[in-house]
C-alpha positions, -999 to +999 in steps of 0.1 A: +545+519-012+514+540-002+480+538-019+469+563-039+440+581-027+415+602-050+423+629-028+455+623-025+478+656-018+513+654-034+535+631-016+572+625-018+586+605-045+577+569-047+610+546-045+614+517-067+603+484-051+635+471-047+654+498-030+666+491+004+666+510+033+631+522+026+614+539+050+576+549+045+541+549+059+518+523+052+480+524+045+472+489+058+493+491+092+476+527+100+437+512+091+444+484+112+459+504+142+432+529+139+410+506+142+421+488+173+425+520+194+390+528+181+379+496+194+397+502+230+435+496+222+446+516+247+484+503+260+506+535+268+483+560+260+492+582+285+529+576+278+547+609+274+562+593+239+529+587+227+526+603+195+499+630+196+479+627+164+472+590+179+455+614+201+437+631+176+427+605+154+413+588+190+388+621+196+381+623+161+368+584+161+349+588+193+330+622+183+314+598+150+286+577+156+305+549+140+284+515+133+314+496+119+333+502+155+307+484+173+317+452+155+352+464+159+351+463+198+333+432+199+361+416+173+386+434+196+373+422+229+363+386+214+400+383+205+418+403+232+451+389+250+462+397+282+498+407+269+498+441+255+527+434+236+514+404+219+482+421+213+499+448+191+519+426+178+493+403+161+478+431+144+512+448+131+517+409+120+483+404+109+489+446+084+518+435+070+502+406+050+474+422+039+470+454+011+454+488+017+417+496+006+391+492-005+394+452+006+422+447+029+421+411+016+457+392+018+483+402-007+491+361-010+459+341-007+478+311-007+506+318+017+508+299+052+501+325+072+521+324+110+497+320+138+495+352+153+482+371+124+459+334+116+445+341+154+425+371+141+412+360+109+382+377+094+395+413+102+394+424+069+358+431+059+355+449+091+386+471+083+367+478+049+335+488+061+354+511+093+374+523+064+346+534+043+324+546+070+349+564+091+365+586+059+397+569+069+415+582+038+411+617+053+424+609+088+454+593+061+461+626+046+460+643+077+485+623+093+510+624+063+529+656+075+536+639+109+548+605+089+570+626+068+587+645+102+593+609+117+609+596+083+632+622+083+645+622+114+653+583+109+664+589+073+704+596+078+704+577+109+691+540+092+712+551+059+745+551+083+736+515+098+727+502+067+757+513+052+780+502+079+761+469+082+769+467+042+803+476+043+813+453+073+795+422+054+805+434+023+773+432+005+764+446-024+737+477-014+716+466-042+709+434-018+692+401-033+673+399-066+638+391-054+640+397-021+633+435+003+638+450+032+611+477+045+610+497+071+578+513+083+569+540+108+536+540+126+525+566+152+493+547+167+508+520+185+524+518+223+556+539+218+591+524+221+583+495+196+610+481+172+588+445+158+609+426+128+592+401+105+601+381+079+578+365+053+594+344+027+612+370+007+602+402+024+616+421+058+599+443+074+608+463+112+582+487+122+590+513+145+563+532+168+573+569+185+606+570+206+624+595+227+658+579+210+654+566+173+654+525+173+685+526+150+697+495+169+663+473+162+670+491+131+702+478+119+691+441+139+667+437+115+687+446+086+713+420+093+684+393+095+680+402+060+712+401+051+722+367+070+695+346+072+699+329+038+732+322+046+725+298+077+697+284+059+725+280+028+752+266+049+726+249+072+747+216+069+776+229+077+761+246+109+745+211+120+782+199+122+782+219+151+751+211+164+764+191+198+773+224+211+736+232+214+728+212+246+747+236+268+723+266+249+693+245+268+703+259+305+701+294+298+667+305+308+659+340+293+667+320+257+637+317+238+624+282+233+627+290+190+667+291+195+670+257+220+645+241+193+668+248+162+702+252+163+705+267+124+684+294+138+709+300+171+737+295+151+726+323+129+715+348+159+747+340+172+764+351+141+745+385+136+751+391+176+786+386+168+787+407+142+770+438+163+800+435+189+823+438+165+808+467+145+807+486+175+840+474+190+821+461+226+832+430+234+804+435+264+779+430+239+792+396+230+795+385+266+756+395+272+748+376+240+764+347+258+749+350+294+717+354+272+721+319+258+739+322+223+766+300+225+783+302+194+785+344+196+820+342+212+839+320+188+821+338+163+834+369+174+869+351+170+863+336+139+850+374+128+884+386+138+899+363+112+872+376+085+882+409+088+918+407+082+909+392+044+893+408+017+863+379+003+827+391+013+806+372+040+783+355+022+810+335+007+835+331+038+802+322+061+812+287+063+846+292+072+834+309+108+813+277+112+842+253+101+865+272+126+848+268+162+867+244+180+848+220+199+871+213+227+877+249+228+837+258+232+832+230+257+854+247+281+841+280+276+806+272+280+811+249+310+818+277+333+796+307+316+766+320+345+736+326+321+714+360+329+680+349+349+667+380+335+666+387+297+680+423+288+653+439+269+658+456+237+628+478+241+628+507+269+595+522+278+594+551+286+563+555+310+552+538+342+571+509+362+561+471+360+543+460+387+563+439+412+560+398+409+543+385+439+568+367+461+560+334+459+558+311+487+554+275+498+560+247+469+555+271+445+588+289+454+606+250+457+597+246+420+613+280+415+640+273+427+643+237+408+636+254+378+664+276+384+690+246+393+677+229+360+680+261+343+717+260+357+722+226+348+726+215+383+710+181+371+712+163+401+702+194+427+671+201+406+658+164+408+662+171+444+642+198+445+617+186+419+612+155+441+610+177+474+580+203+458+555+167+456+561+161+492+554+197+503+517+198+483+491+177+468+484+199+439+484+182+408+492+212+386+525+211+406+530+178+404+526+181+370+550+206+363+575+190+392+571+155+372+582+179+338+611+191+349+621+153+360+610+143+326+633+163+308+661+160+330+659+118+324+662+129+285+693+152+292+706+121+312+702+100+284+672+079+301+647+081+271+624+054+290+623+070+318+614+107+300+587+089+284+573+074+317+573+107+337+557+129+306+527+102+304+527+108+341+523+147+338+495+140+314+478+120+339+478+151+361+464+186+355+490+207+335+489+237+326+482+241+287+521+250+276+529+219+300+511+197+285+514+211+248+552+201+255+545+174+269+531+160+239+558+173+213+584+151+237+565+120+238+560+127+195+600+131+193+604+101+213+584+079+195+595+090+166+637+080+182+620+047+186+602+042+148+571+045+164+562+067+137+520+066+140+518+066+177+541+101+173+521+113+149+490+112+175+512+123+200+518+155+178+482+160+170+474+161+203+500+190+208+483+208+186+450+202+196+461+218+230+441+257+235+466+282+234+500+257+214+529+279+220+542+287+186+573+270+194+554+238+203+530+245+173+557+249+146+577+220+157+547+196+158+535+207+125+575+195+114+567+163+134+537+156+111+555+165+076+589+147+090+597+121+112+621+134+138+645+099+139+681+103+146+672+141+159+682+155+194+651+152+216+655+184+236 
């Protein structure tokens, strides 16, 4: 809910905490982003869906002789990414854990904060004195009549998906006892935004300025909420199934999260499923496929089934997962064509992305290899792997050509070999995520073999790597709590 000012102006009526489909403002996330466009956050400014009092509130900061933003844009450029998306993203992520002034401090000391919002630690007395000095709670008001316009035009909009998304689970609209969902609306960050998080019991989906309301992001986020509990409930029951996740491995717009755990696949699958059938398009079930989620077909099948009974899904859940058919997936999934290019969920509205450079020479022969291995054309990519450290001596090639050999031993079932050729790439010069998972395989190996202190290094030295993807972060940290014996490897 939104902080009360002194000055505060009358606002709409405050909703109880536990009311779903809540849509507000929020204090924290509009400090924060004020902050970072005073400090030189300045992705899509020009966009024609930029929202115009992120305008104003820009020429208001710059006309005060602001101490507090000096430290700001050294903060900002000390701490700057080179992906715009991520950048925003980390602070939305970094807002949504913290309360609004005077302190900005964390709303759960003790909570294990994710990385991204970790990565810019010691924000928060900067936000209070930028606060304080810039009158922020003014800019606040001001900005309230603008928050209001975008809440109502999403209000009927989000109550319609929520409603549908209630009425085809069969849920109870007065959700979970303990647990909320939250939207917010925020009009100083890039436009065409719809960012979903989930800390232990809470939901949130922030939405930035849009020419067409993000109902779709929306209701995504929503089901999240509502299904999430149940593949970590029926999680064994999923793990029965977990064989089918090898063939998720060759589709290469999947995100590494989904190939890593197949509870969390199984349950995008599931929510994917349900979106095709909610709005009848089996197209979107076949692009959920081609995008790597195995399971969204037979879910779609078993959700046929659902339908034509009357018990709610969070008690039928694990009869879709008991019903997919092994033989019948295998077949399927042996002759789907997986996208090479992700479809985006987010349009934006101005400018057009800059072209990739062709590439040329052995860097286009590892292309193409990592394409054949992305198609699980085993043996063609080992060919081509092999043929990129003829055609250069580069050792950061090598490395990554000796990778993709690596792993393609482990799908072959050559765990001696894997182990070989990832010491091999260490030898080299990989790149940082390279060698990152490099690490994690060699930790999951020794940890097949019971060699549980040499993984143990093996995962400390993962996460010792600059720049750990957060897949390769979280999964090491499991490594360290959990020995990964009798576990998949890839």
């Amino acid at each position: 809910m939104l902080a009360q000012a002194p000055t505060q102006a009358p606002r709409r009526p405050a909703q109880p905490s536990n009311t779903q489909n809540q849509l507000d403002s929020n204090q924290a996330l509009f400090t924060v982003l004020a902050a970072i466009n005073a400090a030189g956050y300045d992705d899509q400014i020009d966009s024609v869906s930029t929202h115009p009092f992120r305008h104003t509130l820009r020429t208001q900061l710059a006309a005060r002789p602001l101490d507090s933003v000096y430290e700001l844009k050294r903060f900002f450029r000390d701490h700057k990414l080179s992906d715009s998306n991520a950048e925003l993203s980390r602070y939305i992520s970094y807002a949504l854990l913290i309360d609004g002034p005077p302190g900005f401090g964390y709303r759960d000391p003790a909570m294990l904060r994710p990385a991204d919002a970790s990565s810019i630690e010691g924000l928060s007395p900067l936000l209070a004195a930028f606060y304080k000095e810039a009158d922020l709670d003014q800019l606040w008001l001001q900005a309230q009549p603008h928050y209001d316009r975008m809440i109502a035009q999403y209000h009927e909009p989000v109550s319609r998906a929520v409603l549908q998304a209630n009425s085809y689970l069969r849920n109870s609209t007065s959700g979970y006892l303990g647990r909320r969902f939250q939207i917010y609306v925020d009009l100083l960050g890039a436009p065409n935004q719809v960012q979903s998080r989930s800390y232990a019991d809470d939901y949130f989906v922030v939405v930035t300025p849009s020419a067409e309301l993000q109902i779709d992001g929306i209701r995504h986020g929503y089901l999240h909420y509502l299904m999430d509990p149940l593949g970590l409930k029926f999680k064994e029951e999923i793990q029965k199934k977990q064989a089918l996740r090898d063939y998720a491995l060759g589709a290469p717009t999947l995100a590494e999260a989904y190939k890593d755990d197949f509870v969390l696949l199984a349950t995008e699958s599931a929510i994917k499923a349900a979106e095709g059938r909610m709005d009848r398009s089996p197209a979107k079930i076949e692009q959920a496929l081609k995008e790597g989620y195995v399971l969204a077909p037979a879910l779609d099948e078993q959700l046929a089934v659902y339908e034509k009974q009357e018990v709610a899904l969070r008690l039928y859940f694990p009869n879709l997962i008991k019903g997919i058919d092994f033989k019948t997936e295998e077949k399927r999934l042996e002759k789907v064509e997986f996208a090479s290019e992700r479809t985006a969920r987010v349009v934006r509205a101005a400018g057009v992305a800059p072209k990739e450079p062709e590439l040329t020479g052995a860097a286009k022969t590892l292309d193409e290899a990592e394409k054949a291995y992305a198609d699980r054309d085993l043996e063609r990519a080992k060919t081509i792997y092999l043929k990129v450290l003829e055609e250069t001596p580069e050792k950061s090639l090598h490395a990554k050509s000796y990778y993709g050999l690596a792993r393609i031993s482990l799908l072959q079932r050559d765990p001696e070999t894997g182990a070989r050729l990832f010491r091999k790439v260490l030898e080299l010069d990989p790149d940082n995520n390279t060698r990152a998972w490099s690490y994690l395989y060699l930790g999951r190996l020794a940890d097949s073999q019971g060699e549980r202190a040499e993984a143990i290094e093996h995962y400390r030295a993962a996460l010792a790597v600059e720049g750990v993807p957060e897949t390769v972060r979280q999964a090491s940290e499991k490594g360290l709590r959990d020995a990964f014996t009798n576990r998949p490897l890839n």
